[in-house]
Backbone as CSV, one residue per row, in Angstrom:
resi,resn,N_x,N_y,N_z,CA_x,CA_y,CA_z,C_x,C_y,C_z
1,UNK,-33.609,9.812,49.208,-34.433,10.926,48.802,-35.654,10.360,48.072
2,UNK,-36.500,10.187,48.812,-38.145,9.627,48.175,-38.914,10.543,47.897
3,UNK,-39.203,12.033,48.430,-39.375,12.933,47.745,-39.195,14.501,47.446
4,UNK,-39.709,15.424,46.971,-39.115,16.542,47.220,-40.072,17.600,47.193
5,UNK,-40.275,18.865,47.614,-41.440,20.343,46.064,-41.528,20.159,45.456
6,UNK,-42.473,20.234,44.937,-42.851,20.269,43.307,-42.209,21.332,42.882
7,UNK,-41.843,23.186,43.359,-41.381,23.907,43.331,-39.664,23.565,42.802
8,UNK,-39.345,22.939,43.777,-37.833,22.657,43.672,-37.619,21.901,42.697
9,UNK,-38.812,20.964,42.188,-38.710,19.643,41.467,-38.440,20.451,40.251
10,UNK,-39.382,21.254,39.825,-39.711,22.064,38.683,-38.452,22.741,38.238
11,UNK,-38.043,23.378,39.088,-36.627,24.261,38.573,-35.467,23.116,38.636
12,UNK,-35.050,22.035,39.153,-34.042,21.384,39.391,-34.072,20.438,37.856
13,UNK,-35.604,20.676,37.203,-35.039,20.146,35.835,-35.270,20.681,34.489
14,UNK,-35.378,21.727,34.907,-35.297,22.698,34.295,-36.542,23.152,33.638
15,UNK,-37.650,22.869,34.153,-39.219,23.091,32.984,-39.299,24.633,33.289
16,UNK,-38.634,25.095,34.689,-39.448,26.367,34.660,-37.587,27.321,34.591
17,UNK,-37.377,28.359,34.287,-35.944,28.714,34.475,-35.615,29.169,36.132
18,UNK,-36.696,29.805,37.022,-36.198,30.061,38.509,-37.460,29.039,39.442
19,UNK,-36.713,29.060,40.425,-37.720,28.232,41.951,-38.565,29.520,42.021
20,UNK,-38.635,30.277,42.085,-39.905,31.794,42.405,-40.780,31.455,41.046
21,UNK,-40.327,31.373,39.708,-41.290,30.976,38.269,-42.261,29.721,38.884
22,UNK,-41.718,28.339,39.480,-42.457,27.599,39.467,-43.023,27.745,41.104
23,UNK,-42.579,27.993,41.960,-43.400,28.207,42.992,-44.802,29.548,42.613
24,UNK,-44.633,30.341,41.756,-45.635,31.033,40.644,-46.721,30.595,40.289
25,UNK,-45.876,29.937,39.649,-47.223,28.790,38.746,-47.945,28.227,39.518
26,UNK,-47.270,27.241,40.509,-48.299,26.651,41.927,-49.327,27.838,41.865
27,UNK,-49.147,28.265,42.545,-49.465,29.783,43.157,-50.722,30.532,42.111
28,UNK,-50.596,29.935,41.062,-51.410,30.486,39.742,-52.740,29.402,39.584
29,UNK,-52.065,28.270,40.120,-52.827,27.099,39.556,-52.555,26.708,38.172
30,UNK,-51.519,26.722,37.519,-50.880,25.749,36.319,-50.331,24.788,37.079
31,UNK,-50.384,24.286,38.344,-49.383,23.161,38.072,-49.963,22.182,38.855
32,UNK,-49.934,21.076,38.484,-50.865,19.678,38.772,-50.285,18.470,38.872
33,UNK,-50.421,18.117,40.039,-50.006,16.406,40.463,-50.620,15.728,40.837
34,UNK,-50.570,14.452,39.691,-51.607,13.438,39.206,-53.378,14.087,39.860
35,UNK,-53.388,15.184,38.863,-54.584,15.573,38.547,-55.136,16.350,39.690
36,UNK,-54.296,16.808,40.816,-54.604,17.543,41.472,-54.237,18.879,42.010
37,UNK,-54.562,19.818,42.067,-54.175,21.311,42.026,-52.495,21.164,42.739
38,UNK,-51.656,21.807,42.810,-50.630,21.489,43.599,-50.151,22.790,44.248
39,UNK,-49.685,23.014,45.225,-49.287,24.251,45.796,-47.439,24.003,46.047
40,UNK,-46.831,24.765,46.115,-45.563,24.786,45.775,-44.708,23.741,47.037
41,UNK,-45.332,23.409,47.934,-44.584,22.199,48.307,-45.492,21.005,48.694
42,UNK,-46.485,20.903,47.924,-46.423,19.372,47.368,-45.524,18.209,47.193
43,UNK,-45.681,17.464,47.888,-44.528,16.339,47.664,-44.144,15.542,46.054
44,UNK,-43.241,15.557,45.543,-43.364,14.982,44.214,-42.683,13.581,45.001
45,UNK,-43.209,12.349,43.881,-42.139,11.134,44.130,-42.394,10.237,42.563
46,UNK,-41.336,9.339,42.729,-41.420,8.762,41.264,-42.168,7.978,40.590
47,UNK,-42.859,8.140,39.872,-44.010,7.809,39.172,-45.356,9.119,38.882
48,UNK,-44.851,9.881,39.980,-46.106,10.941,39.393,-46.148,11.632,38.462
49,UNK,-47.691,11.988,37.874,-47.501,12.700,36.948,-47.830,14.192,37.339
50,UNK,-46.691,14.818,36.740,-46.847,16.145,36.929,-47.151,17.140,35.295
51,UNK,-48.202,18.192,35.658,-49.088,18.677,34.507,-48.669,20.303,35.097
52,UNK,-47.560,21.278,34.147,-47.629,22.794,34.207,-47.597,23.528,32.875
53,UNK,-47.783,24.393,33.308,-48.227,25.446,32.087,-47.169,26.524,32.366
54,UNK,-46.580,26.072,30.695,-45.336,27.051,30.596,-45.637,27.410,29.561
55,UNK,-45.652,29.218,29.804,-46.290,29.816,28.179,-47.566,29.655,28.304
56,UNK,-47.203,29.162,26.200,-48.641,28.740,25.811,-49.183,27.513,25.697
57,UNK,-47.717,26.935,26.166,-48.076,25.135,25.993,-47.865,24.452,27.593
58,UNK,-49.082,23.444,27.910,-48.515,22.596,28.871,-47.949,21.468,28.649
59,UNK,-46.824,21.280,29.429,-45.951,20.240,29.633,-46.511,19.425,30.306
60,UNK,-46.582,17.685,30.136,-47.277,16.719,31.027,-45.814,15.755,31.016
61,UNK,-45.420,15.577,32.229,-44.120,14.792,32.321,-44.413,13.518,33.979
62,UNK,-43.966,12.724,33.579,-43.581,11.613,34.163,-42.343,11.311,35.195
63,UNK,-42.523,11.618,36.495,-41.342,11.448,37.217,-40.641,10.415,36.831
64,UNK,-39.512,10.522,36.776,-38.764,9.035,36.872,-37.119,9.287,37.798
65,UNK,-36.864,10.270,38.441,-35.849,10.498,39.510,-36.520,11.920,39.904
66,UNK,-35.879,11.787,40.963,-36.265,12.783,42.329,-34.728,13.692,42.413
67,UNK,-34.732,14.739,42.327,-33.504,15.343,42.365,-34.095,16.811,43.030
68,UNK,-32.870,17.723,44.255,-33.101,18.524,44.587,-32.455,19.642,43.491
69,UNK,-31.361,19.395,43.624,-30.282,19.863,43.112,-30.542,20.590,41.923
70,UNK,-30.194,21.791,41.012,-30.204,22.215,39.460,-28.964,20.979,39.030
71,UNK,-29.229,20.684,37.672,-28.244,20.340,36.771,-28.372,20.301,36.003
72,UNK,-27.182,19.905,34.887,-27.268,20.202,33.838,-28.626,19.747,33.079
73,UNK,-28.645,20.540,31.612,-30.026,20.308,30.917,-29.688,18.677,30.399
74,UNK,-28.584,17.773,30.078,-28.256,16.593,29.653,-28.824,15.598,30.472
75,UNK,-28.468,16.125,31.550,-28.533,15.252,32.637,-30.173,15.230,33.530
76,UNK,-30.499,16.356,32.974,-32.151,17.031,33.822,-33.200,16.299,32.610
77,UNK,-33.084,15.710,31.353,-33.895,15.357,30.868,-34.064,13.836,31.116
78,UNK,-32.919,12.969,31.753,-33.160,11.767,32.060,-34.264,11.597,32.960
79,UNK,-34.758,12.651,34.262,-35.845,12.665,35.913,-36.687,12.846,34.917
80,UNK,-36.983,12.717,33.535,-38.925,12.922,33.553,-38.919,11.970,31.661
81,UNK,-40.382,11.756,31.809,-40.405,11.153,30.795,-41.368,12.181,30.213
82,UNK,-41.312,12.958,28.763,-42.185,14.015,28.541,-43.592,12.865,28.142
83,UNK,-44.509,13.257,28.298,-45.839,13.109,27.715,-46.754,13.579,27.420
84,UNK,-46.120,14.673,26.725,-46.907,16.208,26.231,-47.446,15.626,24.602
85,UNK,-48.656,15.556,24.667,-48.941,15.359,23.334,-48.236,16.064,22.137
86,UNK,-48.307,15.387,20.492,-47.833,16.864,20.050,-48.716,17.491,19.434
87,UNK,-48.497,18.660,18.834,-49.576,19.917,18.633,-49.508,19.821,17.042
88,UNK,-51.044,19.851,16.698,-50.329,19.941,15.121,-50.121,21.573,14.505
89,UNK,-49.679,21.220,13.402,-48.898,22.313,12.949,-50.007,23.277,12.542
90,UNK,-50.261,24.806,13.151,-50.838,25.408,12.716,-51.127,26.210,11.345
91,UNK,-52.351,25.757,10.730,-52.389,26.158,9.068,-52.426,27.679,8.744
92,UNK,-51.797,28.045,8.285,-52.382,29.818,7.857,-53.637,30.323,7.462
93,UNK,-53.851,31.313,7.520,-55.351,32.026,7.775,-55.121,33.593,6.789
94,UNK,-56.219,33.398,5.751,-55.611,34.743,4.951,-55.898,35.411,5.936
95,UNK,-55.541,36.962,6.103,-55.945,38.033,6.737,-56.083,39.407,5.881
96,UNK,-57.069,40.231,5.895,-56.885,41.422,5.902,-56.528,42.345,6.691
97,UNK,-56.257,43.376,6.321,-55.710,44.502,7.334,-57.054,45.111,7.824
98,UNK,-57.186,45.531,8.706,-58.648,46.433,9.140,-58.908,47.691,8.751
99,UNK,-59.505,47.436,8.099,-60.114,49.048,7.448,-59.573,49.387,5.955
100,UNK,-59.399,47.842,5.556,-58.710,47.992,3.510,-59.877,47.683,2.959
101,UNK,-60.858,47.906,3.104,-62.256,48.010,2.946,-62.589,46.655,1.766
102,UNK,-63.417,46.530,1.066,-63.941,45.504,0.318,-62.583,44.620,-0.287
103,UNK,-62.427,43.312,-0.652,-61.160,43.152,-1.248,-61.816,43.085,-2.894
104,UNK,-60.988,43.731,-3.759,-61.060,43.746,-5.387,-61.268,42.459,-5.965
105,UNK,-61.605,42.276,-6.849,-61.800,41.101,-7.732,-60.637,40.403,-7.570
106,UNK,-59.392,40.951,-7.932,-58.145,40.132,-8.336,-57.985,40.231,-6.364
107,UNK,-58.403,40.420,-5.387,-58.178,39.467,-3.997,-58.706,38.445,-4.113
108,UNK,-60.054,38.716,-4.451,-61.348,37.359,-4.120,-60.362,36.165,-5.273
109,UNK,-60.219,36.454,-6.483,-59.633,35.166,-7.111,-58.420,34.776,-6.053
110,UNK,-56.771,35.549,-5.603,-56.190,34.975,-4.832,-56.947,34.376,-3.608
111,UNK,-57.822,35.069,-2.746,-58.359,34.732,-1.575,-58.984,32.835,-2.103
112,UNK,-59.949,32.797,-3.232,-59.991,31.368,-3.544,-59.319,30.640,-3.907
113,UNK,-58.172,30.746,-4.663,-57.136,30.015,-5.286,-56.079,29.335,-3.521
114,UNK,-55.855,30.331,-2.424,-55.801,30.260,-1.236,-56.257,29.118,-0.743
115,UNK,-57.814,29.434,-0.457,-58.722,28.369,0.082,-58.970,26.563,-0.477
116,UNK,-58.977,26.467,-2.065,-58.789,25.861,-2.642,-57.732,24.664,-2.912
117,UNK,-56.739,25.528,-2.406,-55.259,24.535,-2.270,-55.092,23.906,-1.259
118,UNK,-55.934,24.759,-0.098,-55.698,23.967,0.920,-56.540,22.335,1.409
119,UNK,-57.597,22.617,0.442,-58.037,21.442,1.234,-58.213,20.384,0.053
């Protein structure tokens, strides 16, 4: 087995939960092998890199076995090497509510004491 769908590839290790989700995504244009648009049977083989968009985050993973088959999630994380950067941790953002009109003195001091700590 030298290679397989990218479709099949996708669900057999679990990045997407059904073969219709990632034949989808093809289909959407989230999903990319070694940098090129991919349509749901694209050949995958080992060494490519494959780039989809699940959610809000894309996954960038590294073939390293070719499998048709679903299996387990233990066993489905050995076929890829992740190389998803990581994301840094998003900082909080005061907010007001819309339409609480001017904020009072005693906001503006919390609102700076806020700003202040953070950096």
């Amino acid at each position: 087995m030298e290679s397989t769908r990218v479709d099949r590839w996708l669900w057999a290790v679990r990045l997407t939960k059904s073969r219709t989700d990632a034949a989808g995504a093809c289909r959407g244009g989230h999903v990319r092998v070694n940098d090129r648009p991919a349509k749901a049977a694209t050949g995958v083989s080992v060494g490519d890199e494959v780039r989809v968009r699940v959610g809000d985050t894309v996954r960038i993973v590294e073939v390293v076995r070719v499998i048709q088959k679903r299996v387990g999630a233990a066993e489905a994380v050995t076929c890829f090497i992740d190389r998803t950067p990581v994301r840094a941790p998003e900082v909080p953002v005061a907010r007001r509510d819309r339409g609480a009109g001017r904020p009072t003195k005693r906001d503006r001091r919390v609102l700076d004491r806020f700003r202040t700590s953070r950096q």
